[in-house]
C-alpha positions in Angstrom: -1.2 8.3 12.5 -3.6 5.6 13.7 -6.0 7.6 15.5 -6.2 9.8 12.4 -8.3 6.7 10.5 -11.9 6.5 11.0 -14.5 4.5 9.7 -14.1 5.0 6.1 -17.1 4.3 3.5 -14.7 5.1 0.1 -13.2 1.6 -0.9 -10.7 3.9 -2.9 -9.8 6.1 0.5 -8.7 2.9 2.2 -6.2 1.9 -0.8 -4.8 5.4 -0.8 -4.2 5.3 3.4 -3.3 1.5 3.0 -0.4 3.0 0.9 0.5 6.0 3.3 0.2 3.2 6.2 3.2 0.8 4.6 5.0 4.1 3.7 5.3 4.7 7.4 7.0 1.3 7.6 10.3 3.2 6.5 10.8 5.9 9.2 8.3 3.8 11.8 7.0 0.4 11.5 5.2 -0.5 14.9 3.4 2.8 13.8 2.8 1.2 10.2 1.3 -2.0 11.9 -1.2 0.6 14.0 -2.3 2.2 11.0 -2.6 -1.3 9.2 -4.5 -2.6 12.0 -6.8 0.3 11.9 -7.3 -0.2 8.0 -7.7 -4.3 8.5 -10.6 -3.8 11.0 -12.0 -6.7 12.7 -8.9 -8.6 11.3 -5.7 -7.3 12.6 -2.3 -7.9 11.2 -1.2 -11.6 12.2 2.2 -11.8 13.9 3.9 -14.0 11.1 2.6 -11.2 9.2 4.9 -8.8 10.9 7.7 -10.5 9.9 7.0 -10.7 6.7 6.5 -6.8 6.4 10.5 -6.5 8.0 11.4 -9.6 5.5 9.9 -7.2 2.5 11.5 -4.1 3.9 14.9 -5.2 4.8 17.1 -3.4 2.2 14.6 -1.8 0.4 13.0 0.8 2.7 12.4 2.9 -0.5 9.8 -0.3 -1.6 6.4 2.2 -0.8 8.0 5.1 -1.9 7.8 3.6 -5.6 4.1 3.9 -5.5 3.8 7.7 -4.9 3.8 10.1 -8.1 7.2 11.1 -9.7 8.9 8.1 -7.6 11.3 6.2 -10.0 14.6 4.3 -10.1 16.5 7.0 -11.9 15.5 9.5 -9.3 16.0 6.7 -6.0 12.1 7.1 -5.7 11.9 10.6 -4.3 8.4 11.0 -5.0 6.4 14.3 -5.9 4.8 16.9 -3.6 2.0 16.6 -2.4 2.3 12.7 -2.0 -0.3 11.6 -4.7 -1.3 7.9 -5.5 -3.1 6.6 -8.5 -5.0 3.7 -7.6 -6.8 2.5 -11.5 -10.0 0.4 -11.5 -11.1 -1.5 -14.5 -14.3 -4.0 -15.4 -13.2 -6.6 -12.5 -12.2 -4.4 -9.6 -16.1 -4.4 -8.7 -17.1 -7.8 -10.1 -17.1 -9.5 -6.9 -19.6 -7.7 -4.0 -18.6 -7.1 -1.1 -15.2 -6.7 -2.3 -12.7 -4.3 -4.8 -9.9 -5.0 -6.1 -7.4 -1.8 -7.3 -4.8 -1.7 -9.1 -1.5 0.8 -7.8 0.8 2.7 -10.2 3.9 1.6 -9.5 7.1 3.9 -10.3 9.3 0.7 -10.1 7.2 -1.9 -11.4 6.0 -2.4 -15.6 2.3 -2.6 -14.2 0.3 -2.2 -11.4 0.0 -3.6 -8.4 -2.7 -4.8 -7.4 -4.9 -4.2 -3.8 -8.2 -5.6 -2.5 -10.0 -4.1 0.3 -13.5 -5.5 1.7 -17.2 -4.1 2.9 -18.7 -4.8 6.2 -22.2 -5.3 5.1 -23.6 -4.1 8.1 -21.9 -0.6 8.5 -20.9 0.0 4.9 -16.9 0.7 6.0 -14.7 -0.8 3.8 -11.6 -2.4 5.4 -8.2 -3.7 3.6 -8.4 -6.9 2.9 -5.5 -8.0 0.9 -2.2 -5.8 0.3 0.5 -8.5 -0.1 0.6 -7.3 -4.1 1.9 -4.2 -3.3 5.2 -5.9 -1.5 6.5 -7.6 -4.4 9.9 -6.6 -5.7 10.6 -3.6 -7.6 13.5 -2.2 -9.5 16.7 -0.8 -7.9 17.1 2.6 -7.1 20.1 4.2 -9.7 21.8 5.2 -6.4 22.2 1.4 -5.5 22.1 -0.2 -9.3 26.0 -0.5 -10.4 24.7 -0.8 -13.8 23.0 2.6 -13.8 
């Protein structure tokens, strides 16, 4: 939940509750927008940017489930337990400071997706800063592919 997020100092933590936070959107959004809003900090999700979270999710309420370990089409994204996400770095996630920018394994995507989150100079806390990459279209589950 919300209240569960703290100030966080790992810019790796925030991509990893960033994802848990969308996954929420499934079973709970306005609880989704809480935990986003925690994430975003001092910047809060914008209203247009609610509804473009229900425009993304609308149909395809498997969409964050892709991005957990063992989640693929041929198994409808039914990730593996415990919930695990590999969130890859590379020679430009750090190349800007201030900022990092991860890529996501996704289970329904060819590559990852990518995530940027931001540090507050003056506390340290990193906050998400950008997670529109991880919304973008994925493949169809086999249970709703007619070609599967």
């Amino acid at each position: 939940s919300a209240a569960e997020i703290g100030p966080e100092t790992d810019a790796q933590q925030v991509a990893a509750y960033t994802v848990a936070a969308l996954a929420r959107y499934e079973t709970n959004p306005a609880e989704a927008i809480a935990m986003l809003n925690k994430l975003l900090g001092p910047r809060p999700v914008p209203k247009r940017d609610e509804q473009f979270l229900a425009d993304r999710f609308r149909g395809r309420q498997y969409l964050m489930r892709s991005y957990f370990m063992g989640a693929t089409p041929a198994n409808n994204y039914q990730p593996d337990m415990p919930y695990t996400v590999e969130i890859k770095t590379n020679a430009y996630t750090y190349q800007e400071e201030g900022y990092a920018r991860f890529l996501i394994t996704c289970g329904g995507a060819d590559s990852p997706r990518p995530m940027t989150v931001r540090q507050k100079a003056s506390t340290g806390e990193w906050f998400l800063w950008d997670y529109k990459g991880l919304l973008s279209g994925i493949q169809t589950p086999a249970a709703d592919d007619p070609w599967s």
